[in-house]
CHARMM internal coordinates of N, CA and C (Angstrom, degrees):
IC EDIT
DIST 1 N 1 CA 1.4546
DIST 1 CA 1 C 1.5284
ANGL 1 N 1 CA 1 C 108.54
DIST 1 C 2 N 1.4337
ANGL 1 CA 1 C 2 N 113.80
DIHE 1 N 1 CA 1 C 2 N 139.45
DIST 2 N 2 CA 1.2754
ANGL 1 C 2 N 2 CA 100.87
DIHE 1 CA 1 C 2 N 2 CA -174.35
DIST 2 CA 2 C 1.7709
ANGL 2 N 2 CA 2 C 104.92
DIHE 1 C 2 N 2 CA 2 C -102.37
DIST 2 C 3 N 1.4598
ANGL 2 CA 2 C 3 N 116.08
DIHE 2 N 2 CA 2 C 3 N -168.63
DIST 3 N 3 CA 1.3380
ANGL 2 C 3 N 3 CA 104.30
DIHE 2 CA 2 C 3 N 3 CA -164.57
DIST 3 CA 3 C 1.5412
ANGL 3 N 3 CA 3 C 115.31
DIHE 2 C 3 N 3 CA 3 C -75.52
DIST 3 C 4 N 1.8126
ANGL 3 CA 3 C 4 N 96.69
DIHE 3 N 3 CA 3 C 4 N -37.56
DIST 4 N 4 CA 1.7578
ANGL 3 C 4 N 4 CA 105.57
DIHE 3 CA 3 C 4 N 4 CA -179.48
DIST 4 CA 4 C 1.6930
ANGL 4 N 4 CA 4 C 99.07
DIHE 3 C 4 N 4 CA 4 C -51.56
DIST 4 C 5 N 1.2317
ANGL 4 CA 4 C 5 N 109.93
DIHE 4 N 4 CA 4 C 5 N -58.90
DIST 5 N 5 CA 1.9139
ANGL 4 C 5 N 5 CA 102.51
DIHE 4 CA 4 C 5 N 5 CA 177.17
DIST 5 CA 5 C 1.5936
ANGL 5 N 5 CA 5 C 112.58
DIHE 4 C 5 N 5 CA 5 C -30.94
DIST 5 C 6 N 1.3215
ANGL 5 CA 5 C 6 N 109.74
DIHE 5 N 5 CA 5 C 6 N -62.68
DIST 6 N 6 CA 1.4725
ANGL 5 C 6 N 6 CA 112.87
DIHE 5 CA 5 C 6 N 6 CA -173.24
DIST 6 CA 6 C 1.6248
ANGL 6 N 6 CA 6 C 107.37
DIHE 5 C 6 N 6 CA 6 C -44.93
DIST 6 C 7 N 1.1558
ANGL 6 CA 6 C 7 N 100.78
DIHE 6 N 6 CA 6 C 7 N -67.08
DIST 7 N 7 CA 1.6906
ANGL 6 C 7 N 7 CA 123.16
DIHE 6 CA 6 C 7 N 7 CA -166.51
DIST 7 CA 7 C 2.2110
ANGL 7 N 7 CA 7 C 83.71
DIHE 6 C 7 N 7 CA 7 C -33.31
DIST 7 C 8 N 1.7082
ANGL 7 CA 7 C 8 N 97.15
DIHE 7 N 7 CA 7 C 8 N -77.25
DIST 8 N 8 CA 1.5576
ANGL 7 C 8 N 8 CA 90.83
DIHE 7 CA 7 C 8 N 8 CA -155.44
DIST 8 CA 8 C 1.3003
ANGL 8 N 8 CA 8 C 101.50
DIHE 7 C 8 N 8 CA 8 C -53.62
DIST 8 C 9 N 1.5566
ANGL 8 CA 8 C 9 N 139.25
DIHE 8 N 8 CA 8 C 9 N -37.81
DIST 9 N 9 CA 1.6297
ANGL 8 C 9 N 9 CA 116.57
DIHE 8 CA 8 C 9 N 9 CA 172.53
DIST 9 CA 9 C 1.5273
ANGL 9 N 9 CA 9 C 124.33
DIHE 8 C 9 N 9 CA 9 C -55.85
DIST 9 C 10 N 1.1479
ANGL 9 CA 9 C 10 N 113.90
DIHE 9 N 9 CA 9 C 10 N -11.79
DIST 10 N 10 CA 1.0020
ANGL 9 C 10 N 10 CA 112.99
DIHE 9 CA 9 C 10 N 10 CA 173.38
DIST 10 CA 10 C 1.5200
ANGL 10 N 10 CA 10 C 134.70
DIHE 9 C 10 N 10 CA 10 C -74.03
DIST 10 C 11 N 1.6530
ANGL 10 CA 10 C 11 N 78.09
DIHE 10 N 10 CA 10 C 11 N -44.66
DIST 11 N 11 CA 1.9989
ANGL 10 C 11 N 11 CA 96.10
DIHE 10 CA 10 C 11 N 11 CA -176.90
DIST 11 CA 11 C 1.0242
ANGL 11 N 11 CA 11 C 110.66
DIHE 10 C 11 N 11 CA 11 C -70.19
DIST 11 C 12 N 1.9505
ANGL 11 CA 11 C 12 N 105.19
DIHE 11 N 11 CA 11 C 12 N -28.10
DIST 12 N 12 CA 1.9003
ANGL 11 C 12 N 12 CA 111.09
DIHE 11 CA 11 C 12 N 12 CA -171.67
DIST 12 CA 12 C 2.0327
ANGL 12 N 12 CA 12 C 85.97
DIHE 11 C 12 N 12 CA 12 C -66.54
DIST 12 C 13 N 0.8016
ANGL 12 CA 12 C 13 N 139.00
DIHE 12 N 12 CA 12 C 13 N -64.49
DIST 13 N 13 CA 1.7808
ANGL 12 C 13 N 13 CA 141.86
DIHE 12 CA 12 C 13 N 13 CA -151.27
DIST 13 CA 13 C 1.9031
ANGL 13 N 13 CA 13 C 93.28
DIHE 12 C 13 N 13 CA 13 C -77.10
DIST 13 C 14 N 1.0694
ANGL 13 CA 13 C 14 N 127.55
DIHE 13 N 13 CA 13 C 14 N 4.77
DIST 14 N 14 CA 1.2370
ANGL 13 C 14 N 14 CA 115.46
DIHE 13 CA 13 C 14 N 14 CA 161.62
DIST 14 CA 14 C 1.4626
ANGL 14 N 14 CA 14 C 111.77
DIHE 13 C 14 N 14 CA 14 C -104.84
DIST 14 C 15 N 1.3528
ANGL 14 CA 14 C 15 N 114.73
DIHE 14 N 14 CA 14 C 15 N -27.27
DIST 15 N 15 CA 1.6925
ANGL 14 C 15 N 15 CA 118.52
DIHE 14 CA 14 C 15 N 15 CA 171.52
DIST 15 CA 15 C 1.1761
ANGL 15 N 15 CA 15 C 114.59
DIHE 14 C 15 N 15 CA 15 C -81.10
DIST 15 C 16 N 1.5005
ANGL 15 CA 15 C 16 N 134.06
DIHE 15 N 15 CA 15 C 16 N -9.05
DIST 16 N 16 CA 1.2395
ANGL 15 C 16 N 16 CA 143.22
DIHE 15 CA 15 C 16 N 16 CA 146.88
DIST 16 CA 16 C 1.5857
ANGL 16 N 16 CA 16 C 110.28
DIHE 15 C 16 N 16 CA 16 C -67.64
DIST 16 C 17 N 1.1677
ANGL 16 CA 16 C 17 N 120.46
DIHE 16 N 16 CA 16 C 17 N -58.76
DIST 17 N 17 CA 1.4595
ANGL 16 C 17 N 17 CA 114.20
DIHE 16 CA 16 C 17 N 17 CA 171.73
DIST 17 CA 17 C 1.8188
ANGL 17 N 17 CA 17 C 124.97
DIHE 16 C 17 N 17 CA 17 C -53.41
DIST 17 C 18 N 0.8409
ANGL 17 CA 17 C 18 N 112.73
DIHE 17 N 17 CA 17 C 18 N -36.56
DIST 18 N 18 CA 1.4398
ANGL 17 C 18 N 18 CA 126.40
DIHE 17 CA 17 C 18 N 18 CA 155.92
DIST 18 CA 18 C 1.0210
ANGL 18 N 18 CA 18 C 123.92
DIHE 17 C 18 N 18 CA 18 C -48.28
DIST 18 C 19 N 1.4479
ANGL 18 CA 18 C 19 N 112.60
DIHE 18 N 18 CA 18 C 19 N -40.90
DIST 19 N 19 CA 1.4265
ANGL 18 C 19 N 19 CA 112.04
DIHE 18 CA 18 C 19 N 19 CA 171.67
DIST 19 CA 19 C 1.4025
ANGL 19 N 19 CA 19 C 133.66
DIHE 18 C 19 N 19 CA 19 C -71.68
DIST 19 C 20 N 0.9982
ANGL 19 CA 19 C 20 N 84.66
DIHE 19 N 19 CA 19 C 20 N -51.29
DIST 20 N 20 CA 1.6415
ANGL 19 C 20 N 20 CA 118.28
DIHE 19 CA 19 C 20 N 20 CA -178.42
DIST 20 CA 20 C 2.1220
ANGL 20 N 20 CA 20 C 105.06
DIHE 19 C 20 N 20 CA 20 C -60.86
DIST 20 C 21 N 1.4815
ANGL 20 CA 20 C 21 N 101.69
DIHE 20 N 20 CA 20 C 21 N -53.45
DIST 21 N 21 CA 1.7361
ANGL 20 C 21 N 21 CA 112.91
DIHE 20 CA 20 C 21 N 21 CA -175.34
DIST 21 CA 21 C 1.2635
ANGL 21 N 21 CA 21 C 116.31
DIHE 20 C 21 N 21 CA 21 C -102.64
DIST 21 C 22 N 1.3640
ANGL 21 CA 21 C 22 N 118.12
DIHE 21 N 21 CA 21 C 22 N -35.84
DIST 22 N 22 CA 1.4426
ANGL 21 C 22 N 22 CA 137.91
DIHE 21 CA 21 C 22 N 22 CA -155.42
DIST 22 CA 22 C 0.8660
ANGL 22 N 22 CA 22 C 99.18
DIHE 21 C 22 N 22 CA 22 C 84.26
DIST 22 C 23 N 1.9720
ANGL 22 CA 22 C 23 N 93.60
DIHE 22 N 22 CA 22 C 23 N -173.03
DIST 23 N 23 CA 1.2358
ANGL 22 C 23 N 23 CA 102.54
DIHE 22 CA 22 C 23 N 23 CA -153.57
DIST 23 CA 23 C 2.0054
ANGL 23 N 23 CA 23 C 99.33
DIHE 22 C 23 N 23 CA 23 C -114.30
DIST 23 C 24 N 1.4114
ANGL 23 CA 23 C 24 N 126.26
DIHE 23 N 23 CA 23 C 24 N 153.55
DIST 24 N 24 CA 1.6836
ANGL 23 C 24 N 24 CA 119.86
DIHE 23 CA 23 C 24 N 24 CA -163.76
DIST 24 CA 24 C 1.0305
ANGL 24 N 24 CA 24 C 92.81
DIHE 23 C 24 N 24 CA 24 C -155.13
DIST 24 C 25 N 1.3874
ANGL 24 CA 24 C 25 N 103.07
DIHE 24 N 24 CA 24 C 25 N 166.58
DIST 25 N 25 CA 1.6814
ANGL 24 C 25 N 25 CA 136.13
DIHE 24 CA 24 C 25 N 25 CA -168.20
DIST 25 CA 25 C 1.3791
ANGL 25 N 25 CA 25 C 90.97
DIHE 24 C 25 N 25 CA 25 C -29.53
DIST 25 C 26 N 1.9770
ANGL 25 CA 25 C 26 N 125.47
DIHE 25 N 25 CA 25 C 26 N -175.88
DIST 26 N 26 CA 1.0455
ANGL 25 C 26 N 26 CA 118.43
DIHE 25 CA 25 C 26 N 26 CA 153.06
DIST 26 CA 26 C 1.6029
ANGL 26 N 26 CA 26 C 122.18
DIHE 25 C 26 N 26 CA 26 C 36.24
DIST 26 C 27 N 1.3864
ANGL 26 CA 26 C 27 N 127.65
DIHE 26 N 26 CA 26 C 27 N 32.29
DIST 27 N 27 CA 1.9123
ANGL 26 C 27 N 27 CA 139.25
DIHE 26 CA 26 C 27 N 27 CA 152.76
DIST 27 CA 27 C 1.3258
ANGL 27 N 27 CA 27 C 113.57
DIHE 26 C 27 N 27 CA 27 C -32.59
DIST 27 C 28 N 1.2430
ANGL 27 CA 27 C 28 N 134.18
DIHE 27 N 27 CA 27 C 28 N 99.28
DIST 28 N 28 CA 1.3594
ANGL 27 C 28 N 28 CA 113.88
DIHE 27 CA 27 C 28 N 28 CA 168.39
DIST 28 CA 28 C 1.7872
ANGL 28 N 28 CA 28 C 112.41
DIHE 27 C 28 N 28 CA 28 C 109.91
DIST 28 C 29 N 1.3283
ANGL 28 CA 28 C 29 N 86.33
DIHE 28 N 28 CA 28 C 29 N -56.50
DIST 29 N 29 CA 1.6659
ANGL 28 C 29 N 29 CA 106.10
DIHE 28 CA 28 C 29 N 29 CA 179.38
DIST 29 CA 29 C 1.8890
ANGL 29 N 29 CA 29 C 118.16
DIHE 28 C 29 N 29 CA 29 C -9.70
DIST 29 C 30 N 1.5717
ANGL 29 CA 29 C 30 N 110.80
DIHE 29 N 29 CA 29 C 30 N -63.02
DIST 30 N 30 CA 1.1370
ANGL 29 C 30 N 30 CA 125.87
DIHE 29 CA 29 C 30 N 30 CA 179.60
DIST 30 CA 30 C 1.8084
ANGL 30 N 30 CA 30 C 110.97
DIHE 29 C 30 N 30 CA 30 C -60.45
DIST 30 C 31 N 1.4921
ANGL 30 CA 30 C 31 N 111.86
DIHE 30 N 30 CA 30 C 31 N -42.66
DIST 31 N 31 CA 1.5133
ANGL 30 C 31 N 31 CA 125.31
DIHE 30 CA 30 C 31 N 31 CA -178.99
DIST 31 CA 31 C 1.7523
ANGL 31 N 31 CA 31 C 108.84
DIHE 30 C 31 N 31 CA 31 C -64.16
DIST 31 C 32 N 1.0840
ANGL 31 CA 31 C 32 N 99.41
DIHE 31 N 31 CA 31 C 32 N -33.74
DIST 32 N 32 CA 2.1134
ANGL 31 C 32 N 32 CA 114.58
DIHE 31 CA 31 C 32 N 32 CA -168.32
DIST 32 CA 32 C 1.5663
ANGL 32 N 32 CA 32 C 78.66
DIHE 31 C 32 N 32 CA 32 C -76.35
DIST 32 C 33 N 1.6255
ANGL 32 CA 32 C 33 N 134.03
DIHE 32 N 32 CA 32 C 33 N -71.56
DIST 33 N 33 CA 1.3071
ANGL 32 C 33 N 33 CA 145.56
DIHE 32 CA 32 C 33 N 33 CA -176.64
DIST 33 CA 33 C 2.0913
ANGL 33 N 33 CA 33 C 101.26
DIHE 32 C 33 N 33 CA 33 C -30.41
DIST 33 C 34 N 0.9700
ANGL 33 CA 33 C 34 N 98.90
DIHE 33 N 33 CA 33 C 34 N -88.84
DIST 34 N 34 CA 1.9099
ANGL 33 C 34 N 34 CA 103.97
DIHE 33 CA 33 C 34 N 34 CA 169.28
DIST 34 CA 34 C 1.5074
ANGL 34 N 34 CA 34 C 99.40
DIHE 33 C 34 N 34 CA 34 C -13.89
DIST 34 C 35 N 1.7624
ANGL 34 CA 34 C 35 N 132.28
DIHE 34 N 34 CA 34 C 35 N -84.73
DIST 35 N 35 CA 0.9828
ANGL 34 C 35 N 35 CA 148.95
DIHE 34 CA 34 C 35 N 35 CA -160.27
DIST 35 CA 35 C 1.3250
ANGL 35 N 35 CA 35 C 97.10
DIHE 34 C 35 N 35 CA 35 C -46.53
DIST 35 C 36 N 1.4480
ANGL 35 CA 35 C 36 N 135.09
DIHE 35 N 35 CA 35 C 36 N -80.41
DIST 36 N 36 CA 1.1520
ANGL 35 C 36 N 36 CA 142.37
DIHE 35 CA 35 C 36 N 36 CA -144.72
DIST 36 CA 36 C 1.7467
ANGL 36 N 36 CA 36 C 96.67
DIHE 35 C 36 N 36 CA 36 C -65.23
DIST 36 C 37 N 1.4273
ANGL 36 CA 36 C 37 N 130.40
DIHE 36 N 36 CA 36 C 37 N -21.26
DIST 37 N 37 CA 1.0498
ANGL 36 C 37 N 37 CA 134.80
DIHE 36 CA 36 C 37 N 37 CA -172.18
DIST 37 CA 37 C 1.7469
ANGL 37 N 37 CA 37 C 107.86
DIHE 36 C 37 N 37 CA 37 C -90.14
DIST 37 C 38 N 1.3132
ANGL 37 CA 37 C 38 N 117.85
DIHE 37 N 37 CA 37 C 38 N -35.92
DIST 38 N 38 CA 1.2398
ANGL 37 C 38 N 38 CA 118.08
DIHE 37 CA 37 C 38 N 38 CA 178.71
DIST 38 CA 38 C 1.3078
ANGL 38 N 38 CA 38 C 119.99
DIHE 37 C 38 N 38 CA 38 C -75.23
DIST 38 C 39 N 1.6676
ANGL 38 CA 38 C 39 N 107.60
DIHE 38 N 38 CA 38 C 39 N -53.39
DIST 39 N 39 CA 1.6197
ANGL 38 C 39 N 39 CA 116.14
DIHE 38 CA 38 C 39 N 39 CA 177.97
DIST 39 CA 39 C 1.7936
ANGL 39 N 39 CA 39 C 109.02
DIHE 38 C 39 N 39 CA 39 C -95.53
DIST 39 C 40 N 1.2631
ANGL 39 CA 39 C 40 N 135.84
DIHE 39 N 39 CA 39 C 40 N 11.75
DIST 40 N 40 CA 1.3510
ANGL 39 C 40 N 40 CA 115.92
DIHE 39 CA 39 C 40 N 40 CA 165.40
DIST 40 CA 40 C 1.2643
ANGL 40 N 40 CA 40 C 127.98
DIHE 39 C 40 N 40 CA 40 C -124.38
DIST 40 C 41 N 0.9509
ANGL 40 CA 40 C 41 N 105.02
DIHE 40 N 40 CA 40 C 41 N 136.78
DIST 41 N 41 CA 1.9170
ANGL 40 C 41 N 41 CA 110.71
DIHE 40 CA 40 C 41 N 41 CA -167.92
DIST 41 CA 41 C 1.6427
ANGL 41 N 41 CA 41 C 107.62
DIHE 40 C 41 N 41 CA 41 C -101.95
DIST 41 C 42 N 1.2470
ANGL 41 CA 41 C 42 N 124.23
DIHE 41 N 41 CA 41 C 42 N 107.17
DIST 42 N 42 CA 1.5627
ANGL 41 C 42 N 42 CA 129.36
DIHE 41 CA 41 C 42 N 42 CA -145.82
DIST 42 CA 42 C 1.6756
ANGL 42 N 42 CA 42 C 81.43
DIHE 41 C 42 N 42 CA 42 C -83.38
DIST 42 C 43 N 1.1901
ANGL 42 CA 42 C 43 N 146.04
DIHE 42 N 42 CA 42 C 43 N 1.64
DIST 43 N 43 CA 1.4111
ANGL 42 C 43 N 43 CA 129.74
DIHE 42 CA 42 C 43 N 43 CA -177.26
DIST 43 CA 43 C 1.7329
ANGL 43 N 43 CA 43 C 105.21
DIHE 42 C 43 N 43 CA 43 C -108.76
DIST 43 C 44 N 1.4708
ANGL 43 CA 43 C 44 N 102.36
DIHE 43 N 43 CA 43 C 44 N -11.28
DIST 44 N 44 CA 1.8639
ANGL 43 C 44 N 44 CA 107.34
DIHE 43 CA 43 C 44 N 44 CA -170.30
DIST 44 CA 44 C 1.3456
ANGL 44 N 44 CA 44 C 89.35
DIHE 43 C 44 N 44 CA 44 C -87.31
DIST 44 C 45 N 1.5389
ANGL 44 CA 44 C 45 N 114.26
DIHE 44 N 44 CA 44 C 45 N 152.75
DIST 45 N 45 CA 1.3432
ANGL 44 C 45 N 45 CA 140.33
DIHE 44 CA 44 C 45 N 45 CA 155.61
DIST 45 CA 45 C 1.4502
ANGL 45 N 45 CA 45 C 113.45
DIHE 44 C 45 N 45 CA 45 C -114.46
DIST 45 C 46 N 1.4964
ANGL 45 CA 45 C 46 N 113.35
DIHE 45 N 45 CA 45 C 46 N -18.35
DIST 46 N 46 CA 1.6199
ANGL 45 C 46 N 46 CA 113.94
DIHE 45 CA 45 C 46 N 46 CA -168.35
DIST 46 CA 46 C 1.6057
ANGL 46 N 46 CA 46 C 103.77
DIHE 45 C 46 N 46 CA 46 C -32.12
DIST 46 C 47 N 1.5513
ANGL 46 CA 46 C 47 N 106.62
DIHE 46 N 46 CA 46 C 47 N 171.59
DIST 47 N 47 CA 1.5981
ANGL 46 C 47 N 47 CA 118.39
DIHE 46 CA 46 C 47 N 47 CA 154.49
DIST 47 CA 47 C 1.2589
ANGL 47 N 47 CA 47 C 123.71
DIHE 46 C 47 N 47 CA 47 C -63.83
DIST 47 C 48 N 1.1156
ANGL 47 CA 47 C 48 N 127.35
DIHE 47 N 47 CA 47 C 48 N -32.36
DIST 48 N 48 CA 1.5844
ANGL 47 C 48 N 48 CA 122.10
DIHE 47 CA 47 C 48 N 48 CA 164.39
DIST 48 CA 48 C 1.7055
ANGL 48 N 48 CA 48 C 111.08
DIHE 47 C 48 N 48 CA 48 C -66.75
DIST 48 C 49 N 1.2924
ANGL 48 CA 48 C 49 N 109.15
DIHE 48 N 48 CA 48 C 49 N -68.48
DIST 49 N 49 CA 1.7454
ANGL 48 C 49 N 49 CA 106.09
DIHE 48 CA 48 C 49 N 49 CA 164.05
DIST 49 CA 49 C 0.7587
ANGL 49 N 49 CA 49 C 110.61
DIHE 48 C 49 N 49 CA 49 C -9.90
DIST 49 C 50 N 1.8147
ANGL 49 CA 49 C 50 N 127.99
DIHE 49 N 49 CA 49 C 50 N -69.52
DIST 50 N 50 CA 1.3307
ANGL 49 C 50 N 50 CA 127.68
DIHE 49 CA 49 C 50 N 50 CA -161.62
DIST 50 CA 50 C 1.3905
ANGL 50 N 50 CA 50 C 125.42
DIHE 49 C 50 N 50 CA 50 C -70.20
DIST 50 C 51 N 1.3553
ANGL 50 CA 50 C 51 N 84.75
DIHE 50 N 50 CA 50 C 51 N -48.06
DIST 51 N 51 CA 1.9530
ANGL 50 C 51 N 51 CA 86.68
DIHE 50 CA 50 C 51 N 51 CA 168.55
DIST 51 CA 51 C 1.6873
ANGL 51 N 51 CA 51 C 115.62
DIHE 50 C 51 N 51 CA 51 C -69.39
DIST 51 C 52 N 1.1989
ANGL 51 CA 51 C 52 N 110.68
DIHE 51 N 51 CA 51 C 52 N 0.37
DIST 52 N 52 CA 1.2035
ANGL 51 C 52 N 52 CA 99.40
DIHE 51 CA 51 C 52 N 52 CA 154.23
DIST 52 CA 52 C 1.4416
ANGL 52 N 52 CA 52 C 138.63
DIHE 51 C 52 N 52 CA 52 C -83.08
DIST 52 C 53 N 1.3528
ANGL 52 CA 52 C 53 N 100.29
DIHE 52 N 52 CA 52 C 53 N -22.45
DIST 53 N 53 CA 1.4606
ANGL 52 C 53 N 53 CA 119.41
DIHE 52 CA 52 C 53 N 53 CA 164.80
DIST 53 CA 53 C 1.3890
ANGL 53 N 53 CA 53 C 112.99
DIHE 52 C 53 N 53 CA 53 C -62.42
DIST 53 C 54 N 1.5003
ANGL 53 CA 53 C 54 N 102.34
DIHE 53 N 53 CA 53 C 54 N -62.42
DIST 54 N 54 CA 1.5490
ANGL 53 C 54 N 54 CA 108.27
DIHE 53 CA 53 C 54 N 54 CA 168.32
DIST 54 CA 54 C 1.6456
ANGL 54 N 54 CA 54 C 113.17
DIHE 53 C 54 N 54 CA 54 C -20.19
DIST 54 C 55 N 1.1455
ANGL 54 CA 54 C 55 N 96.30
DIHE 54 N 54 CA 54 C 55 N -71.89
DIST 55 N 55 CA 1.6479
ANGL 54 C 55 N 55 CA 109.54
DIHE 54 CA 54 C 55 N 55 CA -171.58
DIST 55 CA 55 C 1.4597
ANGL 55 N 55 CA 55 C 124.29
DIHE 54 C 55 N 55 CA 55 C -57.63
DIST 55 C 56 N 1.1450
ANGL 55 CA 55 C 56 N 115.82
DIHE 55 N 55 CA 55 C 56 N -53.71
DIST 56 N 56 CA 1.4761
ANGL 55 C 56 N 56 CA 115.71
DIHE 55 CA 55 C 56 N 56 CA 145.25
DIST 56 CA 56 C 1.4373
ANGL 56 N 56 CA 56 C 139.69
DIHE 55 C 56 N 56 CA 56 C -37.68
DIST 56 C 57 N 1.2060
ANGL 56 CA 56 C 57 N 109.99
DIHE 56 N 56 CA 56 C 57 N -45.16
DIST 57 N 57 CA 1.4591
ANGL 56 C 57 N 57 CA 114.73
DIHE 56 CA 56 C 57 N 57 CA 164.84
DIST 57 CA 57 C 1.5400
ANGL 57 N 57 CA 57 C 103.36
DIHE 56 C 57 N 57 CA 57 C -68.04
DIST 57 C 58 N 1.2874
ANGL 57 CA 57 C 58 N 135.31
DIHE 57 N 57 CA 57 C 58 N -47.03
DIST 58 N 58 CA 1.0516
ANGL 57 C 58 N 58 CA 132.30
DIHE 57 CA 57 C 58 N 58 CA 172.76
DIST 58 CA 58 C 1.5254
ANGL 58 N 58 CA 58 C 119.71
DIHE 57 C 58 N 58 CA 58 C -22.85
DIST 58 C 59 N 1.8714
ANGL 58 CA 58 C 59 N 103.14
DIHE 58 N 58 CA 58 C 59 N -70.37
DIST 59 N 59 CA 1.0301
ANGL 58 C 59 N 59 CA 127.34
DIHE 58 CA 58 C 59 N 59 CA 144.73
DIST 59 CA 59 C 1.8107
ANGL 59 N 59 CA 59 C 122.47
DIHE 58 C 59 N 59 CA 59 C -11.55
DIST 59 C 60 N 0.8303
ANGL 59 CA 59 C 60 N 103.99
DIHE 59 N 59 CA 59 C 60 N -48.00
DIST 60 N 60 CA 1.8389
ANGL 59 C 60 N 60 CA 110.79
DIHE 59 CA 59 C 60 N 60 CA -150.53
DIST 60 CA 60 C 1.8326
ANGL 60 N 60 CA 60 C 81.73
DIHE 59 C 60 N 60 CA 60 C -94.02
DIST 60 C 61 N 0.7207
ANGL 60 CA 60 C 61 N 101.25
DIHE 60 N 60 CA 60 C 61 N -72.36
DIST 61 N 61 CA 1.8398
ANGL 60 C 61 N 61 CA 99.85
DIHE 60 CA 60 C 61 N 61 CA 175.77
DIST 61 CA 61 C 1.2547
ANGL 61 N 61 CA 61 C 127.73
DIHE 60 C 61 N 61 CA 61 C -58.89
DIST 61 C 62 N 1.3430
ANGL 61 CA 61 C 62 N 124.89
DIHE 61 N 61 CA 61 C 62 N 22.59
DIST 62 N 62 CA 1.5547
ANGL 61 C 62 N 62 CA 167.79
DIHE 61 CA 61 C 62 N 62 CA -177.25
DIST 62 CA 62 C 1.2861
ANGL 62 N 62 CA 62 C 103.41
DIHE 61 C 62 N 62 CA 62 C -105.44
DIST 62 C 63 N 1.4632
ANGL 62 CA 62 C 63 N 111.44
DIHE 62 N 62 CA 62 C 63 N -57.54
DIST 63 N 63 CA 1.2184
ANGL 62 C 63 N 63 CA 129.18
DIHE 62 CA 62 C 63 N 63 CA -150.55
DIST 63 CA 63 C 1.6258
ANGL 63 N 63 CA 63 C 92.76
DIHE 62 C 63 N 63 CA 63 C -79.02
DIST 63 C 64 N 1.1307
ANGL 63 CA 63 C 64 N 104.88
DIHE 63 N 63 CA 63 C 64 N -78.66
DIST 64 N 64 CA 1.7948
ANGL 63 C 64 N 64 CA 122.40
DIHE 63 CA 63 C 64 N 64 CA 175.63
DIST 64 CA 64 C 1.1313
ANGL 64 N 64 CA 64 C 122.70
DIHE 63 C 64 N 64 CA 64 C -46.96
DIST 64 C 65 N 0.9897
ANGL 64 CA 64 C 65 N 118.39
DIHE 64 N 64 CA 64 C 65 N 12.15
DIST 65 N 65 CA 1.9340
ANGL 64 C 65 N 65 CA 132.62
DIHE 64 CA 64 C 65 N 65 CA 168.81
DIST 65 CA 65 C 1.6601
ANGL 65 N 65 CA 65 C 118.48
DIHE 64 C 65 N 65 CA 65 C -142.45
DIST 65 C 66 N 1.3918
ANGL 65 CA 65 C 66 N 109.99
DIHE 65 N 65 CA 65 C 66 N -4.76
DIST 66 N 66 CA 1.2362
ANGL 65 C 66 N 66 CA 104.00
DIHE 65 CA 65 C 66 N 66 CA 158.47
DIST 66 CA 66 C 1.4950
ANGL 66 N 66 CA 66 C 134.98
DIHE 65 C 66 N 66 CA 66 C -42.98
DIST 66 C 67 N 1.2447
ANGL 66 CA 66 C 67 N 129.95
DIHE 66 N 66 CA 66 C 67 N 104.76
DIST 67 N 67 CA 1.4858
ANGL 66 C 67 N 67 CA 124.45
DIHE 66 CA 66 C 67 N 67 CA 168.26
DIST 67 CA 67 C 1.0177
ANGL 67 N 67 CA 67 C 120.46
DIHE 66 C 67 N 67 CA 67 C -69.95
DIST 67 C 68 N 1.6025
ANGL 67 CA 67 C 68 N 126.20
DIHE 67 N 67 CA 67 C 68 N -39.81
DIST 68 N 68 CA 1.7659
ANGL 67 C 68 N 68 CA 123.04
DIHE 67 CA 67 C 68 N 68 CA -160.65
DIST 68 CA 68 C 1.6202
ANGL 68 N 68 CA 68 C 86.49
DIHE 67 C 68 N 68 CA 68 C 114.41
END
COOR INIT
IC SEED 1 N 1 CA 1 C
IC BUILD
């Protein structure tokens, strides 16, 4: 699975959670946590590495501005 896959399953099961609970402190927080653990290698700098960061953070500031 690549990361963009992850990311949109992810966001889809947080806009379901939102729905369903709302939305609280820390949104996402635990899901950005998963990601950064699966796709980042804290010793890589490569260009993919990075844009993985990229993307994740993307992610994370997704998270923290979500309205519903």
């Amino acid at each position: 699975m690549t990361l963009l896959t992850a990311i949109k399953i992810e966001s889809n099961k947080l806009k379901e959670k939102a729905r369903l609970k709302g939305i609280y402190e820390n949104f996402g927080q635990k899901e950005v946590q998963k990601l950064e653990g699966k796709f980042i290698d804290l010793s890589s700098y490569t260009d993919e590495m990075n844009n993985n960061r990229r993307m994740i953070c993307m992610f994370n500031d997704w998270c923290m501005s979500y309205t519903g």
